[in-house]
N, C-alpha and C positions, 0 to 999 in steps of 0.2 A: 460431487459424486452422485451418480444417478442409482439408484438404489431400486433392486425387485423385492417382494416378500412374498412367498406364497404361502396360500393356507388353505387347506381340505376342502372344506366348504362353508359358506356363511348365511345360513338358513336358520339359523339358532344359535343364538350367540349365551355364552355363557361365561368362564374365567378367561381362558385360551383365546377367545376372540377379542376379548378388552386386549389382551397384550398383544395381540398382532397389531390393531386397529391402533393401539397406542404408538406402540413401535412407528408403524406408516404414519403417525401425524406429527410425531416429536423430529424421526427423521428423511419427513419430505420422500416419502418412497411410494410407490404405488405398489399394490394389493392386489394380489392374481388368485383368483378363485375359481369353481365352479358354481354351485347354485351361489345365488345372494339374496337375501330380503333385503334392499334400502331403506325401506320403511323402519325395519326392526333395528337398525343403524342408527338411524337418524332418533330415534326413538330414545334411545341410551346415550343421543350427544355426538356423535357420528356424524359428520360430514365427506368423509370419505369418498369418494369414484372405487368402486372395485373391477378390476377388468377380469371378464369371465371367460373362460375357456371351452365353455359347454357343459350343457346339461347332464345331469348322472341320476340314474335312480332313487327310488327314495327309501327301500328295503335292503338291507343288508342281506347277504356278504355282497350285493351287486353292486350297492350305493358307495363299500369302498372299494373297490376291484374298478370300477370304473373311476374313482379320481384318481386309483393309482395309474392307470393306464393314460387316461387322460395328460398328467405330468408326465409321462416318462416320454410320450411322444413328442410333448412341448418344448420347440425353443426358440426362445427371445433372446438368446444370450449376446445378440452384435447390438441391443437394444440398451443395454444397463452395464454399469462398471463394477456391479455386486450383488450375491445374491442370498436371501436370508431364505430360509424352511424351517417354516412356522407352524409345522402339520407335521401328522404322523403319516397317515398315509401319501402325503405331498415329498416324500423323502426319495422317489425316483424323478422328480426334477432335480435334484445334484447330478445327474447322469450328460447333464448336459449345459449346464450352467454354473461356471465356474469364472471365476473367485467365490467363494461359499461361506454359508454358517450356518449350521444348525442350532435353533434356538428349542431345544428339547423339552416338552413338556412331560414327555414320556414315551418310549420305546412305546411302539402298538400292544395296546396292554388284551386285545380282542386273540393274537398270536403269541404274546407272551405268558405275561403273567394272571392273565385273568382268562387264560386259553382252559382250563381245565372246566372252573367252575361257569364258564358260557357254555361248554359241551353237556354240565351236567345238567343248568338250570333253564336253556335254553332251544336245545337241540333237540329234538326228537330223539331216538333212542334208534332206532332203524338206520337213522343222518350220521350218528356218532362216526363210522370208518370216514363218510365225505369232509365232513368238517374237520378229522384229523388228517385227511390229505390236503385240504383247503390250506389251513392252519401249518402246514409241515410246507408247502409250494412257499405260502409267503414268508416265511423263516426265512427259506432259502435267498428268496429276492429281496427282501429286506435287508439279509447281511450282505449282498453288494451293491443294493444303492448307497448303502452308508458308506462301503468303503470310499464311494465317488466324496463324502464328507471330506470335506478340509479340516471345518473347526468345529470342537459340539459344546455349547453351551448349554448348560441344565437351569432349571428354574425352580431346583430344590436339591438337596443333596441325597433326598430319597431317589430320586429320578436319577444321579448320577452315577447310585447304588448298582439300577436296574440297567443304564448303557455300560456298566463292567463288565456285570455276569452275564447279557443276553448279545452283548453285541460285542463283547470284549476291546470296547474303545476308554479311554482315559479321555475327560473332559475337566472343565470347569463351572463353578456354578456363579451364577446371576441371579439375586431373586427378582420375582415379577415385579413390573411398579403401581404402586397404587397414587393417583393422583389426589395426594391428602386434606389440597388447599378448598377441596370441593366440598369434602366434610363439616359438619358445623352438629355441637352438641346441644340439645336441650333436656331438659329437667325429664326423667325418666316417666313413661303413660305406663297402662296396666298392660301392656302384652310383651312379649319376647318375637325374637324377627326372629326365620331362616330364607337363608339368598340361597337356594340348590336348584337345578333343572333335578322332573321327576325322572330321574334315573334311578336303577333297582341297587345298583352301590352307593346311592345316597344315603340309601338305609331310610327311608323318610318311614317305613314303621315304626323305627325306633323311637322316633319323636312323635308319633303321635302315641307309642305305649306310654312315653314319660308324660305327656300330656294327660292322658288319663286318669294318671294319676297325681291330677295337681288340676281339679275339678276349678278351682279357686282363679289359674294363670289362665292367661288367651295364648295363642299364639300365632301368627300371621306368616304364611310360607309364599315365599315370591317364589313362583318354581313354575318353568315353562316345559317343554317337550316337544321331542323332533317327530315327525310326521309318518314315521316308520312304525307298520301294525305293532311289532313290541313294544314301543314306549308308549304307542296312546293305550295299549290293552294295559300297560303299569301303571298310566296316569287316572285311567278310569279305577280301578282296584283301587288308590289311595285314595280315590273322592267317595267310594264307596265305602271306606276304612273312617273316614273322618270321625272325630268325637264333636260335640256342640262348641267345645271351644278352643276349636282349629280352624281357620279359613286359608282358603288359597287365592292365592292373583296371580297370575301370568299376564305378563309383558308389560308391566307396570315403565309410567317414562321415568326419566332421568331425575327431576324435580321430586315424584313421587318417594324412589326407591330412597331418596337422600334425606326425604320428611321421615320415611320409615327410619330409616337408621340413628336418624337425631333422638326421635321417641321414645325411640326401643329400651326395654329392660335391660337388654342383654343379646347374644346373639348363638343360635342354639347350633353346631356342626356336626355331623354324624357322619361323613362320608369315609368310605373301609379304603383307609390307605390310601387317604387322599394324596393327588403327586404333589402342588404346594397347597392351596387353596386360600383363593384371594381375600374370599365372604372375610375370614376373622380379620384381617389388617381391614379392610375397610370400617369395621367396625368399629375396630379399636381406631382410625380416624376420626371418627364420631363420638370419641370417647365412650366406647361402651364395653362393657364386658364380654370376654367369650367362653360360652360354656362347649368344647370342642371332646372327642372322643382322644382317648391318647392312643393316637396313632400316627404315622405316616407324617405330610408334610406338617400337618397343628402345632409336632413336637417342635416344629423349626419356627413359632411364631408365638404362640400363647406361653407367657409365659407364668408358672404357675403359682397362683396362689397372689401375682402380683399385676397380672391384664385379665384372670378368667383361672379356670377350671380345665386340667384335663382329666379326663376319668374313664374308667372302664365304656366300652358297649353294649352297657342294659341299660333297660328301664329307668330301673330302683336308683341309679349310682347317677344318673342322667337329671332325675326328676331330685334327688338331695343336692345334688349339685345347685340347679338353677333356684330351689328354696335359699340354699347359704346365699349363693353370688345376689340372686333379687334384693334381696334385705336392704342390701350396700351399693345397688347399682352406681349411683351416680359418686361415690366416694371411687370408682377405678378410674374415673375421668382422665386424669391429670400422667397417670402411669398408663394409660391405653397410646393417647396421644403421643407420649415420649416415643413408646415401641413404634407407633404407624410408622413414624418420621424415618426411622432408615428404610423405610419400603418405597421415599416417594421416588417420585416419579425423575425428577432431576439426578439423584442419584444413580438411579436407571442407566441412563441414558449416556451419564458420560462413563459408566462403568462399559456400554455395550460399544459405544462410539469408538472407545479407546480400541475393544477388540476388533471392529471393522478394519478401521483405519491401520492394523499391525500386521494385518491377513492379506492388507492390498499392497 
């Protein structure tokens, strides 16, 4: 079976691009995109061909208006025997490429769920009627690309929460896979990792407030950023926010990110209502702990008291947390590893393969 997958764009790869990239290597499929970094690909272990459909801007709302547009014109369909959408804004290619699945990371959370606090935190104040007609236009075509959906697959049961209430479909959940054989633990160094791109829902103040207050911990944020005046004007503001013992690295390779993870104390999550988020199973691949916010997808993976920590979104309850869990790092070893194991990657695949195969 000759297999398409589409996905938004691949210029910054962060959780959502592993699982596409994963998907296209476990099932022999090729990867329709618009921008690509290869480099940034290959970087993280990627060997992939992505075939591109053309260029799209690089500031929002242009940068997704045009891949929406871009897919919906698109079709390959006498090309492939099936076709996965693996993007949010890629959801108007179902319009024309059919046998289908939607492998849902999350409803467009810029028109849904995160539509309110982008207008407040985001928008000019003058903008606010455009971006509510913007935001109200894509509602609109977003709930009939999807009805072009066949099958929607979620990759948290937060997210399958969110294709109820905003797009009133029933699905199923998949979690994402982490390929776990790649992991390896060693005996805990003095810092604490976070894997986040600097995005403003990552909450990366949070972690540097609890940082602060733990003069004593390091801690090492691998956290990249897309090219769009707002993410580098947030990525500048948290380099400027930094305390002495916080550092960042962006685009660290493959070997690098897996030495950090071996080392690591523990591994610190803070993102607001993450949909699953892959950072803690990795971690706990590596046998490490995770000290995660309790929210959203964390509640579906840390489990508590017995792989990490979940706890309030402050400081204070952030910064006790990672005192307890450090003490004991390497004693979550053995119960991290047990949890990763049902995220791997094998598991994936034939849970995902069964639903291709049932749809064609």
């Amino acid at each position: 079976m000759k297999i398409a997958i589409f996905h938004n764009y691949l210029d910054n790869i962060g959780g959502a691009e592993r699982v596409t990239l994963t998907l296209a290597r476990e099932l022999g499929a090729d990867v329709v995109s618009t921008v690509v970094d290869q480099s940034k690909l290959q970087k993280l272990g990627f060997t992939i061909p992505v075939k591109t459909i053309g260029w799209i801007p690089t500031n929002a709302p242009f940068r997704q208006q045009a891949a929406s547009f871009r897919f919906r014109l698109l079709d390959i369909s006498s090309h492939y025997d099936f076709f996965i959408i693996a993007g949010d804004w890629a959801i108007s290619a179902a319009v024309n490429h059919k046998p289908n699945l939607w492998y849902c990371y999350s409803p467009i959370r810029e028109i849904w769920d995160y539509a309110s606090t982008i207008k407040k935190t985001l928008v000019p104040l003058p903008l606010h009627p455009a971006y509510d007609m913007w935001a109200g236009v894509n509602r609109y075509l977003n709930r009939r690309y999807v009805s072009h959906v066949q099958k929607i697959v979620c990759d948290s049961k937060l997210v399958q929460q969110r294709v109820k209430k905003y797009l009133n479909r029933e699905s199923d959940v998949i979690y994402p896979p982490v390929d776990t054989q790649r992991f390896y633990h060693a005996p805990a160094d003095n810092y604490w990792l976070a894997v986040n791109r600097l995005f403003s829902h990552k909450r990366i103040e949070l972690q540097l407030e609890a940082m602060r207050k733990l003069p004593a911990e390091r801690l090492i944020i691998v956290g990249s950023y897309e090219k769009s005046r707002h993410f580098q004007s947030y990525a500048r503001k948290i380099k400027q926010l930094l305390p002495p013992n916080v550092e960042i690295r962006s685009w660290v390779s493959e070997k690098e990110l897996l030495s950090l993870y071996a080392h690591c104390r523990g591994l610190l999550a803070t993102a607001h209502q993450e949909d699953f988020g892959l950072t803690p199973v990795e971690a706990m691949a590596a046998g490490k702990p995770v000290v995660a916010v309790d929210e959203g997808g964390y509640r579906e993976t840390v489990i508590q008291d017995i792989t990490g920590k979940l706890v309030p979104p402050s400081a204070e309850a952030i910064a006790s947390a990672m005192s307890e869990v450090g003490k004991k790092s390497d004693g979550y070893a053995d119960a991290c590893r047990t949890r990763a194991a049902e995220f791997d990657t094998t598991t994936f695949i034939s849970r995902i393969s069964r639903v291709i195969y049932a749809a064609t």
